[in-house]
N, C-alpha and C positions, 0 to 999 in steps of 0.2 A: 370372234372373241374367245378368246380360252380362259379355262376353268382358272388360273390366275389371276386372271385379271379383275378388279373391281366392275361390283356392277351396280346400276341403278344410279342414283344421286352422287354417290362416290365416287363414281368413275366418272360425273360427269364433272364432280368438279376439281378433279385429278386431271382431267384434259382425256383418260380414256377411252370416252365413249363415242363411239363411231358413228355420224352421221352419212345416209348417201353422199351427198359431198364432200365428203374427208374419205371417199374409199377411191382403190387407184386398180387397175389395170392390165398388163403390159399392152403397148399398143394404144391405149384408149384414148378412141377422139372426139371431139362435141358436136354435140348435134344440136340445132339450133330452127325452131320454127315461126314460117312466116304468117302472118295473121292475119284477117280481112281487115280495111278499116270501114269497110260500109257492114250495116245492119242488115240489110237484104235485098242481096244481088244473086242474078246469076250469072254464073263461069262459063265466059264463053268458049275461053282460050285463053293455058299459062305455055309459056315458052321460057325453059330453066336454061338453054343452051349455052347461054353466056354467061349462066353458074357453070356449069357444068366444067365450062373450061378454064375458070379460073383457078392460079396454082393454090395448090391444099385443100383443093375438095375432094374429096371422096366417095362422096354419093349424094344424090337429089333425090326424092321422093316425093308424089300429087297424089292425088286421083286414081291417075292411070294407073298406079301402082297400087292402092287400097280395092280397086277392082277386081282384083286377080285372085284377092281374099277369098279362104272361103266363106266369112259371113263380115263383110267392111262395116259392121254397126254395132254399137256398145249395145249389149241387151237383145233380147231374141226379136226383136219388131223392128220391120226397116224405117220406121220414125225413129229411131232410136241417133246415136250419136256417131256419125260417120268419125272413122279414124281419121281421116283426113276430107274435106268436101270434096265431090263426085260432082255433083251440079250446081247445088247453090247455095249461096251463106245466108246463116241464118240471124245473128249477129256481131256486132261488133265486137274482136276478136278470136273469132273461131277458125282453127289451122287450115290452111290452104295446101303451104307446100314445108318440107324441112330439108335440113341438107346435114353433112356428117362434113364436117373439118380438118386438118389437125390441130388447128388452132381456133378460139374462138374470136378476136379481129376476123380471122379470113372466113367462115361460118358466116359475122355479120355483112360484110362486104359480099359475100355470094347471097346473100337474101336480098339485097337490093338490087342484084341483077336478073332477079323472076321477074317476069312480064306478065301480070295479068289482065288479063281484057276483062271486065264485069259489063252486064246489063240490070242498070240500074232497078229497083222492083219497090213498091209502095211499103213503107214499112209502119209497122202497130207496137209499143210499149207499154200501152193501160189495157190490163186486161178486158174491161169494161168495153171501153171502143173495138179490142177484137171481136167481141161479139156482134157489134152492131151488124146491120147489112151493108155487105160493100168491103165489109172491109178486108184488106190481104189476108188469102189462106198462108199457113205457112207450111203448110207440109200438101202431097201431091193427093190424089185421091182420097180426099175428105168434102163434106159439105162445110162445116164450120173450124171453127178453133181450138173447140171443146177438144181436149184429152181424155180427159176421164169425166163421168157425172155418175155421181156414189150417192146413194140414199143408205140410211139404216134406221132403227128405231125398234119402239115397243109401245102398247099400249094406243091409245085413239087419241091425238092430241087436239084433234078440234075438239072435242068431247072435255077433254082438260081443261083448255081454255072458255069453254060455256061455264064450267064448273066452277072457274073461280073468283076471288073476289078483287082483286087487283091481277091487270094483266101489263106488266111491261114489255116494250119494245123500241129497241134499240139498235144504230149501226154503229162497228166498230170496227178498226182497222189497226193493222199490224206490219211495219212495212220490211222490205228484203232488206236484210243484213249480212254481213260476208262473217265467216267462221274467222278469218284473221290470226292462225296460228304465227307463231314465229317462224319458224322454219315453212319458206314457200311450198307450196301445192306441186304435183308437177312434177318433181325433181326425180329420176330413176338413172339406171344404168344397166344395160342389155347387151349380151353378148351371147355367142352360138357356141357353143361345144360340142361338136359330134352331132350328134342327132337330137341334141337338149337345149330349147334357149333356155338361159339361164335370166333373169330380172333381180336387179337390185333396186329395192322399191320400199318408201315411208308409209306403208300398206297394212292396215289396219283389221283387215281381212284377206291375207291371203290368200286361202284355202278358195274361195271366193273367187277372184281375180285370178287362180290357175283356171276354173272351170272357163271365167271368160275367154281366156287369153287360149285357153285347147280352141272353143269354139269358135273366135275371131281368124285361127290360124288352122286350122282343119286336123289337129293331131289330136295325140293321145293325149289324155290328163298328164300323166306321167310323163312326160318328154318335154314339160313345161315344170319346172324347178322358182321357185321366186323366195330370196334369203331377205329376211326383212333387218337391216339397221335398225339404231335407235330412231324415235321420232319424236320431232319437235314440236309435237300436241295434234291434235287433232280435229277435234270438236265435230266429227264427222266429216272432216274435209279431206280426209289420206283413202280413203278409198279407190276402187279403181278409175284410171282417170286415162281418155284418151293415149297421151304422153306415153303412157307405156305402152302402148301397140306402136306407137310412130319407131320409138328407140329401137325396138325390134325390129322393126320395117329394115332402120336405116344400118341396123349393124351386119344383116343381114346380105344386105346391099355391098354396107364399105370391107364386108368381112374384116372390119374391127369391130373391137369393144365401143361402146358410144354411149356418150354419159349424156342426157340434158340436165342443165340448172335452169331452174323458173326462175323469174322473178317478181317480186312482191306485185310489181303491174299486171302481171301474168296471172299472176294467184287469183288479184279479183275478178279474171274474165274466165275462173274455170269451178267456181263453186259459191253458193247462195243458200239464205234459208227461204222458204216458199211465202210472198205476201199474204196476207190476207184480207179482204175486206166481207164483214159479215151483218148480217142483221139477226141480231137474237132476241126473241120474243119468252119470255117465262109467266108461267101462268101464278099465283099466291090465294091460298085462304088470307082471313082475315085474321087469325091467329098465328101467320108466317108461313106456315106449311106448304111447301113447294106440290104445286098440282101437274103440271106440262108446263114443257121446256122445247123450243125450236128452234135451230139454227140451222139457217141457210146462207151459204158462205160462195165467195169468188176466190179462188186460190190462182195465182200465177207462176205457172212452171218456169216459163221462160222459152227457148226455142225447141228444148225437147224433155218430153216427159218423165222419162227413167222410171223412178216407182213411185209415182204420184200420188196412185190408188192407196199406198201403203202410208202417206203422209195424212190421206184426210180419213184411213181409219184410225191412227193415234185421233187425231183430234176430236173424233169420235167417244173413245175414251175417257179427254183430258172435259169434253163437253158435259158428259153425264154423272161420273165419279168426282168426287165419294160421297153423295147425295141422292137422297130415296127421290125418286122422280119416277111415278106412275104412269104417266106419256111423256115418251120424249121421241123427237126426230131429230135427226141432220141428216142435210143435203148440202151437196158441194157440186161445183163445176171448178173444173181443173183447164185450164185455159193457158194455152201456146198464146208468145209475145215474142217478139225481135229483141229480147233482154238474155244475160245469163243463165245458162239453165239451171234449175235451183236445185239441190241434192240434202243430203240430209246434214242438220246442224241438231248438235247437245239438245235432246227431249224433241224430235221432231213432230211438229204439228199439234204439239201440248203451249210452250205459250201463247201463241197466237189467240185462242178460243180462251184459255184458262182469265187470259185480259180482259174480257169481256163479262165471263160470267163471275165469276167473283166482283168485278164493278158492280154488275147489276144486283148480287145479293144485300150488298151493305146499301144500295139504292133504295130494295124492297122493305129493308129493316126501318129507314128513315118515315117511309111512306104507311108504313103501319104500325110504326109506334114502338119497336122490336130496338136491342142494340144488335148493334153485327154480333156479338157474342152469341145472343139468344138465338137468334134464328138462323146460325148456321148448326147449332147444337139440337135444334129440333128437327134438321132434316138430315143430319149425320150418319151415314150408317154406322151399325154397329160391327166392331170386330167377329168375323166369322160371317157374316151376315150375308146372303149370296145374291147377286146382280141378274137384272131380270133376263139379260143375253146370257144364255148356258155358253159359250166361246168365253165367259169372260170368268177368272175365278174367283172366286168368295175375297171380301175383303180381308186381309191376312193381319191387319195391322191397327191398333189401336187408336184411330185420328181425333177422337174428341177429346182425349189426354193429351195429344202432341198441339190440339188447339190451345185447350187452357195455358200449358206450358210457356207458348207463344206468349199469348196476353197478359201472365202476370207477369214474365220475365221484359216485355214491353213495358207495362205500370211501373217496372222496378229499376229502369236503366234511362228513363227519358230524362232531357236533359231539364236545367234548373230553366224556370221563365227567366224571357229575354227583359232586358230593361228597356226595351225600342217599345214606342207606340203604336210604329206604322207598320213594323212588320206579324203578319199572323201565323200561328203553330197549330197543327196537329196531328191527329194520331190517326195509322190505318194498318190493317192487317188482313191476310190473306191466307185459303191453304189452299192444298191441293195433292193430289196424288199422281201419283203418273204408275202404269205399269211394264217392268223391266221384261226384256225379250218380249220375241215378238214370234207370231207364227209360227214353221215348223222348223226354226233354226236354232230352239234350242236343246242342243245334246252339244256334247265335248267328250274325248278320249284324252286321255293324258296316259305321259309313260315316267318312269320315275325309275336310275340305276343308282343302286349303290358301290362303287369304284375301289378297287384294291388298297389304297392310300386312306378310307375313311368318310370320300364325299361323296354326296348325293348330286345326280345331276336329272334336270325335269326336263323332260322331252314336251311341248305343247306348240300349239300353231298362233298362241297368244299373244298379244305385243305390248311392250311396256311404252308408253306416251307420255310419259311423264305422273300417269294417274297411281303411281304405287301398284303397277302389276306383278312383276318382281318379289317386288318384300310380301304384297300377300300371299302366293306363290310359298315362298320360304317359309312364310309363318305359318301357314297349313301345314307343310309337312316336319319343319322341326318342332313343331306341340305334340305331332301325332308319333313322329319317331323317338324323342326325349332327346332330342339334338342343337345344338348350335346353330343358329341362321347362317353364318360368315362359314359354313362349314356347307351349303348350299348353293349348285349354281342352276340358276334359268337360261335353258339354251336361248340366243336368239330363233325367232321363229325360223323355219329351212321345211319348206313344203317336202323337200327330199326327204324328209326323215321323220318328221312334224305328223301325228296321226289328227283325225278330222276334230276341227272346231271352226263354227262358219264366220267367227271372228269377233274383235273386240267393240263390242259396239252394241246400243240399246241397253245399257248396262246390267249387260246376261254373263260376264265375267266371271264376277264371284259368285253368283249361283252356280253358274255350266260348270265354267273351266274350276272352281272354285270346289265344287263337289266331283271332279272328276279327278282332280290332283287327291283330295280328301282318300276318296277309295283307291289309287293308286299306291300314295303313302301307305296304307293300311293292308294291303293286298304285299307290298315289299315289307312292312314289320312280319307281316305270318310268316314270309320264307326265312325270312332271320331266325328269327325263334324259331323256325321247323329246326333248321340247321346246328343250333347249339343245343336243340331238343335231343337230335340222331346222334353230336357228338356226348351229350352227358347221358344220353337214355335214361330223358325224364319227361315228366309230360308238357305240350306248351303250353298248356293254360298257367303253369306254376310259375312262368317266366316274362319278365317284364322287359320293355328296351328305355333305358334313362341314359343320358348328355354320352350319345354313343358308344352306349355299353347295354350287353346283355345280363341282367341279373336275374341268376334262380333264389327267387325268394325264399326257398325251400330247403336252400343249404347254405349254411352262412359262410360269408366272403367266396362264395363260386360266381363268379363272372369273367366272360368273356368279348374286348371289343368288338366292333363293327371292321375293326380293319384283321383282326384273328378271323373272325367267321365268316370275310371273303377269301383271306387265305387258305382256309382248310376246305377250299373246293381245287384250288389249286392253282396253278401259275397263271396271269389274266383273267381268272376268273371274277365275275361281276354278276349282281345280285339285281334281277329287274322286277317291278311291281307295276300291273296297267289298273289304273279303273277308267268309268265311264259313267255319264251319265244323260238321265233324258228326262224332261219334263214328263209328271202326269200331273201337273195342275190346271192347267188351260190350254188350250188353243191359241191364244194369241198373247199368254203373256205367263210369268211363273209367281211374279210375286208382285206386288202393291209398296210403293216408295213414298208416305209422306213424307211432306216438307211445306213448313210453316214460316211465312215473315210478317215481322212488324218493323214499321218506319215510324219516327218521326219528322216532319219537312218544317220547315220557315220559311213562307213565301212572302218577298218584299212584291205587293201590290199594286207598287206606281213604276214597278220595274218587269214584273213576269219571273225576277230570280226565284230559283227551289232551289235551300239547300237543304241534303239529310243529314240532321241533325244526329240521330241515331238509326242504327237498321242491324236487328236481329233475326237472323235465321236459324230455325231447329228444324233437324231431320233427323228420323224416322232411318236409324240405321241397321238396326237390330244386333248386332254385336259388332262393333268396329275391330276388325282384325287388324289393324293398323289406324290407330289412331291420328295423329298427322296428318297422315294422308286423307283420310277422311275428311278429316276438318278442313283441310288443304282444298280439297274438291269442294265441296261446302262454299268457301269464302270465296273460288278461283268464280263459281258458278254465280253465285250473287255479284259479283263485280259484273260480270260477261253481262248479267239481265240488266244491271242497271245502265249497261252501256246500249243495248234495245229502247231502255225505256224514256233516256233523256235526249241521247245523243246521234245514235246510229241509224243510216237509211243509206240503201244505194241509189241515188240519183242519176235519172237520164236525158240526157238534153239533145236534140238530135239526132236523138238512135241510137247513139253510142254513153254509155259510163261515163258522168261527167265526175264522178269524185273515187275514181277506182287508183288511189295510191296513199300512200300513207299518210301523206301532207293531206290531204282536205278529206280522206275519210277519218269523221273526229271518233275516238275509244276514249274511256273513262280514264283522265289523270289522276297524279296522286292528288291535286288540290280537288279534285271533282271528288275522290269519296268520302264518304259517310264523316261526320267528327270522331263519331263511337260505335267500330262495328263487332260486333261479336255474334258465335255461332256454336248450335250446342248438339248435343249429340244427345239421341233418345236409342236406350240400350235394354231391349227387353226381352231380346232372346228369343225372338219370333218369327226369324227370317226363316228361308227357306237352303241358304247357305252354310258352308264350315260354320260351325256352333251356333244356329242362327242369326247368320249375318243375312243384311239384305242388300243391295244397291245402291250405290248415293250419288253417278258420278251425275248425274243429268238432273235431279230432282229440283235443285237450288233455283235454274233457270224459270221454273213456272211461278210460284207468286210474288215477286219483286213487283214485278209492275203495275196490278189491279192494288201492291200494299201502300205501292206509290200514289195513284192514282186516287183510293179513297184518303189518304190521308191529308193533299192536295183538298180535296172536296170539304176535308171537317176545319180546312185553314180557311178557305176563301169562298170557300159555298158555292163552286162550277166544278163539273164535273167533264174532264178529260175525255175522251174517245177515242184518239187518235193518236198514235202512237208514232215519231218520238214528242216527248213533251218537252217543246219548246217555252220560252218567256214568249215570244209572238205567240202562241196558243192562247198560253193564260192572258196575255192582253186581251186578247181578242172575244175570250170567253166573257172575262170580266165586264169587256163593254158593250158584247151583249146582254151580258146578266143586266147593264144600267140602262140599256134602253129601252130593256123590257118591263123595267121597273119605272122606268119613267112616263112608261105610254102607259101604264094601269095606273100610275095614280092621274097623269092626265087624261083617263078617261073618268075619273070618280070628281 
């Protein structure tokens, strides 16, 4: 894309904006991969030869060929994700063999001339049953299933639990959901240039995926180049993904260019968010006061782990905060299954746990007399207030204002009573915090020139997905320059050129990339003003830069443009500014994201229907540099949870994905949302971001569904556990809530 061209929203709805599948080639052929349809076999024997010689193939690619790799596995551990399977498959759909075309008919007609031989092997899809004994390992030299088993905590929580005066305990469950972007998973295009592959890729991290794809291929960093297109959302799903080592493989092969297109059936068999089923125990004084809190959870990766260990420390997190809790534990087992392998989706491993415990608080309020109001405000931490894991930083943000906020602006928006007698209303609300970045991946360099003609161009390895990365991007540096946005361009990301940021994801954005552009912008104003400083020999502090002009305040009507003070270095001359930045606020996260919802539901109780009547979400954004957008993420993110919370589950029925397409996996329509939904923004200027901004893209995802949940509970008096909430749940709860009612009065 050139500096002409519109960008962002504009270009997309101008028709300019380049998706991998709208980019071409010369040369360029499809490449096209074949997929198990057993859940777990082993390869005894493929035979491609009557691919091979069918006209307009190009090249075939197994096994034998991912051998020869220097490392054939996504991630440093040979459990990890064979680019292509070597031995044996692990589920239904996972690539066997591909082939390069010039056409894509003749692509699919040479995939049905691979001959695989399988021996059939016992296969496992509930986590649960994989543990038992007996049951199929799925990976080689292991005793069990277990991937990871993660403990953390503080404090003595048997000790908590003696101590207090109600002890709840409960199982709750949260099941796999697909990310479901528009634009399919998958999709690249890979070609060899001299000594460089090159990757065209809807890759969200980059920087990332160059270090894989050196290590998968035994070169240099550098000798791996990857230009990233626009991308058509994300949710965590665009990250590195097999697909692009095979393209590689195959172009490599056909010595052409070689594009693959996924498709949406494809999409659900190459990314997940991880299930959960968990039992969490919370300890209570008698005056609400949270004493020990314990969860112990079953997590299902799927057939291969990735960073597992990194999902059930968010939920670590999302389990404790933002709640004083003197003992708490979680423990997890991460458990291999013949299913999809699960990777990260929007707030990874926060709503899962957050489902639970927020149920269980407005539970404990009912049971001692407390409203949910009261007794989340008594165990609240305070802003500044520091968490008893030193890895974890001080709460940064003001949550018992952004509660209230919730609840009156709830009081203030529910709707008018129904004039029905059957059906029952009411009210529930939820927060939660989640913390943005993670571990030691947050730092960001950015570069930033100013061009002979007047414009700025931002050099970053960041990706716009539709979240307003772009315009925040411009809006940082035209506040900080006294510039025009539309006078602003955001390189697409190009690892060739592109300085380090390990990518757009965990919503460390506009903290990282956000304060790394910040001091870049302001790192290229000094040399400006140096520049008009040497040509007036005056001092720079006297000199201001306003809508791309230098003014010396100090002498009236003396100013000179941004396009004068690239010229007076001379012909081609161009003006560069880098900053960079690095967390020192924690270890595993930079800054604290609330986000608060209230619902209102009407559940007809001879039927199981729940509709939401109202549902308000406020976050905790600390200065929204692009408002829209903000809210845009906000409303985008509450829709996504409410489609977890009533509707969405991956189903498997004989080993394989029985609802992996668009038609029977159901998302939230427009008749499914809300009557009245709105969302607010809390702006206190406390972030850790350009003018203190904070994060907002993932926040919205964590309390939808416990706001759901208790509000269900103040309608019909059963409480939900199990996630999606169906009308067959509430039937079923209801008639147990009547038989249990019915066998106490027949026993009085």
């Amino acid at each position: 894309m050139t500096s002409g061209k519109l960008q962002g929203a504009r270009a997309k709805v101008a028709g300019q904006a380049l998706y991998t599948e709208d980019l071409e080639l010369p040369g360029m052929v499809v490449g096209k991969i074949l997929r198990s349809h057993l859940p777990h076999a082993r390869v005894k024997h493929i035979d491609v030869a009557r691919a091979e010689r069918r006209s307009g193939i190009l090249a075939v690619v197994t096994g034998e060929d991912v051998k020869r790799l220097h490392h054939p596995y996504l991630g440093a551990s040979a459990r990890g994700q064979p680019v292509l399977v070597m031995d044996r498959v692990r589920f239904c759909g996972e690539p066997v063999a591909a082939v390069a075309a010039s056409d894509e008919e003749s692509a699919i007609r040479a995939l049905e001339r691979i001959e695989v031989e399988y021996e059939e092997l016992p296969w496992v899809t509930d986590p649960v049953v994989a543990l038992q004994e007996g049951a199929p390992l799925i990976h080689d030299g292991v005793e069990s299933n277990i991937c990871d088993d993660y403990s953390y905590g503080w404090g003595d929580v048997a000790r908590g639990f003696e101590e207090s005066d109600l002890v709840l305990e409960d199982t709750f469950s949260f099941p796999s959901v697909f990310q479901h972007p528009i634009e399919p998973i998958g999709g690249c295009l890979a070609t060899v240039d001299g000594d460089n592959i090159v990757l065209y890729a809807p890759d969200q991290r980059p920087i990332a995926s160059q270090w894989e794809l050196a290590r998968i291929f035994g070169v240099d960093q550098r000798s791996i180049i990857i230009r990233v297109p626009y991308i058509g959302g994300g949710f965590g799903s665009k990250y590195f993904k097999r697909e692009a080592a095979i393209a590689i493989l195959l172009a490599q092969k056909a010595k052409r260019p070689t594009m693959i297109s996924s498709t949406m059936e494809e999409s659900f068999i190459m990314d997940c968010r991880h299930s959960y089923t968990y039992t969490l125990k919370t300890g209570f004084k008698k005056n609400g006061t949270i004493v020990a809190r314990e969860l112990e959870a079953l997590v299902n990766v799927g057939a291969y782990g990735g960073s597992s260990v990194h999902v059930l420390r968010r939920s670590t997190q999302a389990a404790s905060a933002p709640y004083r809790i003197p003992h708490f534990r979680f423990a997890a087992k991460s458990v291999y299954t013949n299913t999809v392998p699960a990777g990260a989706f929007r707030s990874i491993g926060r709503p899962q746990v957050i489902w639970g415990c927020e149920s269980q608080i407005d539970e404990a309020a009912e049971r001692l007399g407390n409203s949910p109001l009261e007794i989340r405000m008594k165990n609240l931490m305070e802003q500044g207030e520091a968490f008893p894991a030193a890895e974890m930083p001080p709460l940064d943000a003001d949550v018992k204002g952004g509660l209230r906020k919730i609840v009156t602006a709830l009081d203030k928006l529910a709707r008018p009573k129904s004039p029905s007698t059957i059906n029952k209303r009411g009210k529930g609300f939820a927060c939660s915090v989640r913390p943005g970045g993670n571990e030691s991946m947050n730092a960001a360099q950015a570069f930033v020139e100013l061009r002979r003609d007047g414009t700025v161009r931002a050099i970053t390895a960041g990706t716009e997905m539709g979240q307003g990365y772009e315009a925040m991007i411009r809006r940082v540096i035209a506040t900080e320059l006294g510039m025009a946005q539309d006078k602003i361009h955001v390189e697409p990301a190009d690892t060739e050129i592109a300085p380090f940021f390990f990518g757009t994801s965990a919503t460390r954005t506009t903290y990282a990339m956000g304060n790394a552009v910040w001091e870049a912008a302001k790192d290229l104003k000094r040399e400006i003003l140096n520049i008009a400083a040497k040509i007036w020999r005056a001092p720079s502090d006297r000199l201001e830069a306003r809508e791309g002009m230098i003014i010396d305040v100090g002498v009236e009507g003396r100013s000179l443009s941004f396009v004068e003070a690239v010229a007076a270095l001379g012909r081609g001359a161009r003006i560069f500014g880098k900053g960079s930045y690095v967390s020192d606020r924690g270890v595993i996260a930079i800054s604290w994201e609330p986000c608060f919802c209230g619902v209102e539901v009407e559940v007809d109780p001879e039927t199981g229907e729940v509709k939401v009547l109202t549902c308000i979400t406020v976050a905790d954004v600390g200065h929204a540099l692009n408002k829209p957008a903000c809210q845009g993420q906000v409303d985008g993110g509450t829709v996504m949870a409410l489609g977890h919370t009533f509707f969405e589950e991956m189903v498997y029925s004989d080993g394989s994905l029985a609802n992996g397409n668009c038609l029977l996996y159901s998302v939230p329509r427009l008749m499914d949302l809300p009557q009245k939904q709105e969302s607010f923004l809390i702006e206190n200027g406390d972030g850790p971001g350009p003018y203190g901004s904070r994060g907002v893209g993932n926040s919205s995802m964590n309390p939808v569904a416990p706001a759901v949940g208790n509000a269900i509970y103040k309608a019909i008096g059963v409480r939900i556990k199990d996630l999606p909430i169906g009308s067959e749940k509430i039937l079923r709860a209801l008639s147990k809530q009547g038989n249990e009612l019915f066998k106490s009065c027949e026993g009085k």
